[in-house]
N, CA, C and O of each residue as an XYZ file, in Angstrom:
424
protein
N      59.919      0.605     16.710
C      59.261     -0.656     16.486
C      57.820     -0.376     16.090
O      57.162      0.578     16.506
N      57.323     -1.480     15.085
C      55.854     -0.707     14.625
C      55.220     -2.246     14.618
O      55.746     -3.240     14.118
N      54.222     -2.182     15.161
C      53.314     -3.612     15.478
C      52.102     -3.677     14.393
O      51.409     -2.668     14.263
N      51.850     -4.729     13.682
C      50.586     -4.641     12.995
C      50.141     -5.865     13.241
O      50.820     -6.886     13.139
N      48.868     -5.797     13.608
C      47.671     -7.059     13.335
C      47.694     -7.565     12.213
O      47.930     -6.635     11.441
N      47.539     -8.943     11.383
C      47.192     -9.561     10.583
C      46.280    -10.400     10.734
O      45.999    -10.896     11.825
N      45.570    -10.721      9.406
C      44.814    -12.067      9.504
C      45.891    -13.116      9.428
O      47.111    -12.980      9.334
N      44.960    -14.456      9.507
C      46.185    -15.765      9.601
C      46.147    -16.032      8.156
O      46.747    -17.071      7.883
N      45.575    -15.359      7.021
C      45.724    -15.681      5.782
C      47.000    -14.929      5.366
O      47.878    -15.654      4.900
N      47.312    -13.420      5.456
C      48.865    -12.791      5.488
C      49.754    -13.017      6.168
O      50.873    -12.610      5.857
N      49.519    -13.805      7.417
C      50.650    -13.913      8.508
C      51.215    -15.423      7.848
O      52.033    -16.115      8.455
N      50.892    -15.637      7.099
C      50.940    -17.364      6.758
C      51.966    -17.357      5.665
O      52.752    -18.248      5.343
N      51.715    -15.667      4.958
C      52.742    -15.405      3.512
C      54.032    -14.667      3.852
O      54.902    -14.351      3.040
N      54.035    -14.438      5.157
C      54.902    -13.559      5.217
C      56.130    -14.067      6.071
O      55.907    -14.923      6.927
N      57.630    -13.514      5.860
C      58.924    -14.193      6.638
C      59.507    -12.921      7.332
O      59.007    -11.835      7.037
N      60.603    -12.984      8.296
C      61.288    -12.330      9.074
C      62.332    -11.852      8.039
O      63.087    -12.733      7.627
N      62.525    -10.420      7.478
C      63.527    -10.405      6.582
C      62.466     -9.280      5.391
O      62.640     -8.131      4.985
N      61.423    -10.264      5.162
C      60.907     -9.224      3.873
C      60.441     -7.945      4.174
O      60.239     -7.500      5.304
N      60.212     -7.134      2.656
C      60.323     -5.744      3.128
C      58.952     -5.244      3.103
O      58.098     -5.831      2.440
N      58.665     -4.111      3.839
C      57.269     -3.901      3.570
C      57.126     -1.835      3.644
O      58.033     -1.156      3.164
N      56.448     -1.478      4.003
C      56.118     -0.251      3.938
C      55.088      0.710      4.794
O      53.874      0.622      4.608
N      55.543      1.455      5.561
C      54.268      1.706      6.669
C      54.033      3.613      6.571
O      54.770      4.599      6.564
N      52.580      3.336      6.509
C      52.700      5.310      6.072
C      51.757      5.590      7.732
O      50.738      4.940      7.967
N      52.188      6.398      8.508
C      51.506      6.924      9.695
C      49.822      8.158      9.102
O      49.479      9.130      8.429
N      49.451      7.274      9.856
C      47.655      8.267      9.431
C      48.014     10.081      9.557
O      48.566     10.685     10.477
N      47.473     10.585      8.293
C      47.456     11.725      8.531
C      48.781     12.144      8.058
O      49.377     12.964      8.756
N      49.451     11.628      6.771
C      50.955     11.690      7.167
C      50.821     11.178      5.304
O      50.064     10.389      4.739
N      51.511     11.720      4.991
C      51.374     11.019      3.132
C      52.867     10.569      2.758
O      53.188     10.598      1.570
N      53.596     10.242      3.523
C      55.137      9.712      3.352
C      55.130      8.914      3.669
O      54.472      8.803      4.703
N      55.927      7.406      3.046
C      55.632      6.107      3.242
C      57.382      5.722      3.588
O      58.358      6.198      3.009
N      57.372      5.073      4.313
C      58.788      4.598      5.196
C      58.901      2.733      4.619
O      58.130      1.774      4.606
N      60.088      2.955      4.277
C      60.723      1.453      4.273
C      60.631      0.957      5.577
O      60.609      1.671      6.580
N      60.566     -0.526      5.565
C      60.561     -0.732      6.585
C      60.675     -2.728      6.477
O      60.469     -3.386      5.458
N      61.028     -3.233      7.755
C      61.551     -4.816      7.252
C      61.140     -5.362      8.237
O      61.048     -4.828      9.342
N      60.807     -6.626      7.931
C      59.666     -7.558      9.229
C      60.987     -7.712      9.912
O      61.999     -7.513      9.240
N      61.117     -8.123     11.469
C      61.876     -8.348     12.371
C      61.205     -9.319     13.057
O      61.927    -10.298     13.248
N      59.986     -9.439     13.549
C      59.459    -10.627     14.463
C      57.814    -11.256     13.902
O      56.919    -10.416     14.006
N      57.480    -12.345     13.455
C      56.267    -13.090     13.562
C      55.858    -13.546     14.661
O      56.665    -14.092     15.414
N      54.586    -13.434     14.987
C      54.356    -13.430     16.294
C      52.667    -13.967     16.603
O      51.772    -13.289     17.108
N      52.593    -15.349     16.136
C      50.863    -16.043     16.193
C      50.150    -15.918     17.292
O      50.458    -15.245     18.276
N      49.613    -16.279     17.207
C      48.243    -15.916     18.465
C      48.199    -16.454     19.196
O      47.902    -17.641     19.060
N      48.570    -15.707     20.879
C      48.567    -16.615     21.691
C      50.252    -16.296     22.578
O      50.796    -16.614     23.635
N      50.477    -15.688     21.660
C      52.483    -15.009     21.991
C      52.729    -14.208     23.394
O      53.713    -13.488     23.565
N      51.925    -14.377     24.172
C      52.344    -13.100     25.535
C      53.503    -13.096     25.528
O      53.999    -11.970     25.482
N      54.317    -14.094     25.562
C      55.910    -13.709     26.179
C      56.684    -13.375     25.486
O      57.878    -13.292     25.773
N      56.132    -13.077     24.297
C      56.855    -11.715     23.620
C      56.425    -10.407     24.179
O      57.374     -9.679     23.886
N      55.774     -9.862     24.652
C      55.613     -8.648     25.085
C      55.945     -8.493     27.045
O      55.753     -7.535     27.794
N      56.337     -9.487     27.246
C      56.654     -8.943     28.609
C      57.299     -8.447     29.111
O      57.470     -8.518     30.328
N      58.229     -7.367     27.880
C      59.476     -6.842     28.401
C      58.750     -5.145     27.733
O      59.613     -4.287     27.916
N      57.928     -4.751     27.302
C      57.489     -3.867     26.559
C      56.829     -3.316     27.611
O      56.348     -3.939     28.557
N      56.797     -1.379     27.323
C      56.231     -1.089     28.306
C      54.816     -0.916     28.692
O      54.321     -1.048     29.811
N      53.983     -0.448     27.053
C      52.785     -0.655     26.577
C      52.401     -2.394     26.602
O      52.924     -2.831     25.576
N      51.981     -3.099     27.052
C      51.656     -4.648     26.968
C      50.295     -4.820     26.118
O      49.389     -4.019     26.345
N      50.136     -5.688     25.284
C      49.028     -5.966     24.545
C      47.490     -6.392     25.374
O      47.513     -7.111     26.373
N      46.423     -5.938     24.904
C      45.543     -7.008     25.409
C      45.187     -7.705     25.349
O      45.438     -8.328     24.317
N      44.171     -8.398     26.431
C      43.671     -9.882     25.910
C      43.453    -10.190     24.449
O      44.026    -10.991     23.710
N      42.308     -9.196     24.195
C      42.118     -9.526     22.807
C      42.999     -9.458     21.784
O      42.962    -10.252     20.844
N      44.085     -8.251     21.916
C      44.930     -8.309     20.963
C      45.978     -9.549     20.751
O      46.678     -9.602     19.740
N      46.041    -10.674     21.913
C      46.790    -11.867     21.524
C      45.997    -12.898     20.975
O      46.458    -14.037     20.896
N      44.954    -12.652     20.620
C      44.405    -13.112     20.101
C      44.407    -13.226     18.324
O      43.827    -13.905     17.476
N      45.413    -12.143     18.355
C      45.694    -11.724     16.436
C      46.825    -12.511     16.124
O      47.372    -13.211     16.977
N      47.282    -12.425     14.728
C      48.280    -12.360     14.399
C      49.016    -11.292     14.310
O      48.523    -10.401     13.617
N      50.657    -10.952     15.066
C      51.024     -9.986     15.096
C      52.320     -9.854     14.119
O      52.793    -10.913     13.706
N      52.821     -8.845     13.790
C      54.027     -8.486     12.996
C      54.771     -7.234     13.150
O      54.330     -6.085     13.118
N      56.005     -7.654     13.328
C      56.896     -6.382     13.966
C      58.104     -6.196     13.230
O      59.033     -6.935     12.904
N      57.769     -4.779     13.032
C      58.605     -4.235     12.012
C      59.235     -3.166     12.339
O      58.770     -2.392     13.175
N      60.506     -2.939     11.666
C      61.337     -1.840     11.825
C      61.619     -0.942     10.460
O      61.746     -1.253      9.276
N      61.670      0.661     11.372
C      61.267      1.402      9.874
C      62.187      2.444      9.732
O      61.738      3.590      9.727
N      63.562      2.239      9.599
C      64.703      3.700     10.214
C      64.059      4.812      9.911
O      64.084      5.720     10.743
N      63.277      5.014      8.554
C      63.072      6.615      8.558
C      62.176      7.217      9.384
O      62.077      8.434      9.541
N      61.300      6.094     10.093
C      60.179      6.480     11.142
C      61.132      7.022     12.667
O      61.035      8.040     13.352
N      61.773      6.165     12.735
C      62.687      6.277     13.473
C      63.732      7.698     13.556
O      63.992      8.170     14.663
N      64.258      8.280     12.370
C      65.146      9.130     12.322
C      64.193     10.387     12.375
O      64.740     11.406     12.796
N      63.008     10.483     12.061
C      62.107     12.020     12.041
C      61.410     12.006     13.449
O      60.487     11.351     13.934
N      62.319     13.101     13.944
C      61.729     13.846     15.101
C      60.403     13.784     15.545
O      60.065     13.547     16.705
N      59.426     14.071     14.300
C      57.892     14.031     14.763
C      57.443     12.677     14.902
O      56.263     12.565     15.231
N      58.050     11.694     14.743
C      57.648     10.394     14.069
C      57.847      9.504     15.531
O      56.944      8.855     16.060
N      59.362      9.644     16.093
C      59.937      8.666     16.817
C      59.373      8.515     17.942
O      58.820      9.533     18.356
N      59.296      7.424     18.725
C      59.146      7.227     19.987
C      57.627      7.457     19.917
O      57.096      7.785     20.979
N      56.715      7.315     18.649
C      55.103      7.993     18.743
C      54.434      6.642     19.329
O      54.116      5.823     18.466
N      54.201      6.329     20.545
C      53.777      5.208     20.951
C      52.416      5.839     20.683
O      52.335      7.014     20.325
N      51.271      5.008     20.868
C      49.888      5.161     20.211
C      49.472      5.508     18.633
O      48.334      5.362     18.187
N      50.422      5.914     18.006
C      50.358      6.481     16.710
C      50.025      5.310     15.491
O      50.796      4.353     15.575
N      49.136      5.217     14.501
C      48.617      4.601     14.002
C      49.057      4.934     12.195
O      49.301      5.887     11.455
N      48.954      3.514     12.157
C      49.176      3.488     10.234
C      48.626      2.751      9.727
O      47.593      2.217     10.131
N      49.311      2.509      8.509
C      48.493      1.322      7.454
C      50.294      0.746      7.067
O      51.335      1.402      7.056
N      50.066     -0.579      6.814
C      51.486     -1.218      6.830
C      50.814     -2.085      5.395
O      49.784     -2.757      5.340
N      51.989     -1.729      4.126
C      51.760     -3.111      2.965
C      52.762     -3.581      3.334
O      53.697     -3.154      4.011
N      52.389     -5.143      2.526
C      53.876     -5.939      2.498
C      54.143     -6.136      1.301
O      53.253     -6.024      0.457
N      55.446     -6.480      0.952
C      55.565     -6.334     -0.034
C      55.436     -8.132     -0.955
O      55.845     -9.209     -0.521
N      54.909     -7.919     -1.942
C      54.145     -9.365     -2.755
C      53.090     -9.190     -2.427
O      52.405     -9.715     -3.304
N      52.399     -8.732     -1.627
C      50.779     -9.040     -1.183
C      49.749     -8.734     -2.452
O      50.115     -8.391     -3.576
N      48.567     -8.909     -2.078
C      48.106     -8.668     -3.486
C      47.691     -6.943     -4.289
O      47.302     -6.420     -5.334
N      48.062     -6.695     -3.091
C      48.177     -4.770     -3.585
C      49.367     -4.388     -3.830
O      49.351     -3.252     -4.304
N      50.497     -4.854     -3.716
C      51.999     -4.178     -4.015
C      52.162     -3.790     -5.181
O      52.972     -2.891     -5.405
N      51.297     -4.485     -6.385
C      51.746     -4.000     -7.903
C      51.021     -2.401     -7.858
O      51.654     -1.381     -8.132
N      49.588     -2.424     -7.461
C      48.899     -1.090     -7.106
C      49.259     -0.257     -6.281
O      48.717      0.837     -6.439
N      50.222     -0.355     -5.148
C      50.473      0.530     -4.605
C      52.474      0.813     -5.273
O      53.202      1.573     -4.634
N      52.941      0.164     -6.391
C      54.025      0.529     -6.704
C      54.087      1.117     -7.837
O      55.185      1.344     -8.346
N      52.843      1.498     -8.483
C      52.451      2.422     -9.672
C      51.410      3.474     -8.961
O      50.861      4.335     -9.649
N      51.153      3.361     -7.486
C      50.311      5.083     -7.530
C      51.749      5.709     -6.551
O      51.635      6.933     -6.490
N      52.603      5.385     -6.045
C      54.124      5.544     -5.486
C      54.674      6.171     -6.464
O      55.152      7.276     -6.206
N      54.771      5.607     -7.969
C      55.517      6.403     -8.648
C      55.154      7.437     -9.631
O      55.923      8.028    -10.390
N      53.890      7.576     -9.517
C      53.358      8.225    -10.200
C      52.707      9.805     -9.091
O      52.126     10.849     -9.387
N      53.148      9.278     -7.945
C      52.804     10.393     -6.888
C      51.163     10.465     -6.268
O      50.812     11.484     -5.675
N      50.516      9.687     -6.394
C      49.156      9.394     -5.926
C      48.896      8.829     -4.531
O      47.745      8.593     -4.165
C-alpha cells in the first residue's frame, strides 16, 4: 500500500480506479500502480486498523492510496514502511512530460 498527500486541487481530479505511477527516492524505476482509496481531510477511521497511524497534521491533507504490484513483488521494495517517493497521476498536468522522458529513457 503506498499513501500520498495531495492538495484539494488534485484530490478533486482524481477517482478510485485510475492509474498512476510511483518511483521510490533513490530508485530510477517507476511502478504501475492504481488508486484504491480517496481519503479527504479529516478521515481517521480509515487508519485505525493500520499499524503506522497518521498524524494530527497529516489528517489534515488530502490522502490517496494506491496499489503498486511491482513495488510489491521486489524484495528490496516490499513491506518498506517509511520509504518515500514521488507518485504522478495519470491526466495530471505533467503526464504528457513525464510519458515522453519514460520513453525516451530520461
Amino acid at each position: 500500500m503506498i499513501t500520498a498527500s495531495v492538495s484539494e486541487t488534485v484530490y478533486s481530479t482524481l477517482k478510485v480506479g485510475m492509474p498512476a505511477q510511483f518511483r521510490v527516492n533513490g530508485d530510477s524505476r517507476t511502478f504501475e500502480a492504481t488508486i484504491t482509496r480517496l481519503a479527504g481531510s479529516g478521515a481517521a477511521s480509515l487508519y485505525e486498523n493500520l499499524t503506522i497511524g497518521p498524524s494530527p497534521e497529516h489528517l489534515k491533507r488530502y490522502d490517496v492510496t494506491l496499489v503498486a504490484p511491482g513495488v510489491r513483488s521486489d524484495p528490496g521494495l516490499s513491506c518498506a514502511v517509511g520509504r518515500t517517493g514521488r507518485v504522478a497521476f495519470a491526466g495530471g498536468p505533467l503526464s504528457l512530460l513525464r510519458q515522453i522522458t519514460a520513453r525516451f529513457g530520461f
